[in-house]
C-alpha positions, -999 to 999 in steps of 0.1 A, spaced: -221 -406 447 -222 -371 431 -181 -359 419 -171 -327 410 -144 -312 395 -120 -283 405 -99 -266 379 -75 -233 379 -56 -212 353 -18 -209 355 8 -188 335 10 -202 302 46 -205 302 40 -229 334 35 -260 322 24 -283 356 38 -317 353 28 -332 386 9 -329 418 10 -343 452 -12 -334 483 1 -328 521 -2 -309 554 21 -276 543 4 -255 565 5 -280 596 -36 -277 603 -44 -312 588 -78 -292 583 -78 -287 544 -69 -302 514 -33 -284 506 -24 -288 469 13 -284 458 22 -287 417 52 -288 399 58 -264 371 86 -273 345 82 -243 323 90 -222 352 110 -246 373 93 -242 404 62 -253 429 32 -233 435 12 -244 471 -26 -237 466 -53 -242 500 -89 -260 483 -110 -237 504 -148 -234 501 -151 -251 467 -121 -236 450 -84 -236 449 -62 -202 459 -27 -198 458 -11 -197 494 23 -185 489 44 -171 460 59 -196 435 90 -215 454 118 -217 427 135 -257 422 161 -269 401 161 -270 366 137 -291 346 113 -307 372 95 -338 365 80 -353 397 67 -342 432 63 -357 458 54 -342 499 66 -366 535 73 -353 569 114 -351 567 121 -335 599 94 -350 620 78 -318 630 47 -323 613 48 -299 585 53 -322 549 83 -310 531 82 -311 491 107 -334 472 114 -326 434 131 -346 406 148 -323 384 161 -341 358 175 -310 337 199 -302 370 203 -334 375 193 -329 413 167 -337 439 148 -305 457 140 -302 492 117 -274 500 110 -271 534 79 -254 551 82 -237 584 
């Protein structure tokens, strides 16, 4: 079975922490990526599209200090919203997609 591996460059004041996979988009057609950033407390959404990732909407600001990510369909309308742990807030982030 032949791997391969996919890698991007983010902002060096970034510093991803975590990453979780969903359906942000709602097209269940591709592999959407979503990763948590602590240096810049917030989530960036990239689209793996023809061998590479892209970015596929601007950075989405979360509380302070996030750790962990994860994605679920909240509302039931079949769009995955994001969940964060922000453990410098203190809080939980919902990000929701529509």
């Amino acid at each position: 079975m032949a791997h391969r591996s996919v890698s991007f460059r983010q902002d060096a004041r970034a510093r991803p922490v975590a990453i979780t996979t969903g359906n942000f988009l709602g097209t269940r057609r591709r592999l959407e990526v979503a990763v948590v950033n602590l240096g810049t407390h917030d989530v960036e959404l990239f689209l793996f599209d023809t061998g590479r990732l892209r970015a596929i909407t601007p950075s989405i600001p979360v509380g302070e200090g996030p750790l962990d990510i994860a994605a679920a369909d909240l509302d039931g309308d079949g769009i995955d919203e994001i969940v964060t742990a922000d453990s410098g807030a203190n809080s939980v982030s919902v990000i929701f997609l529509k």
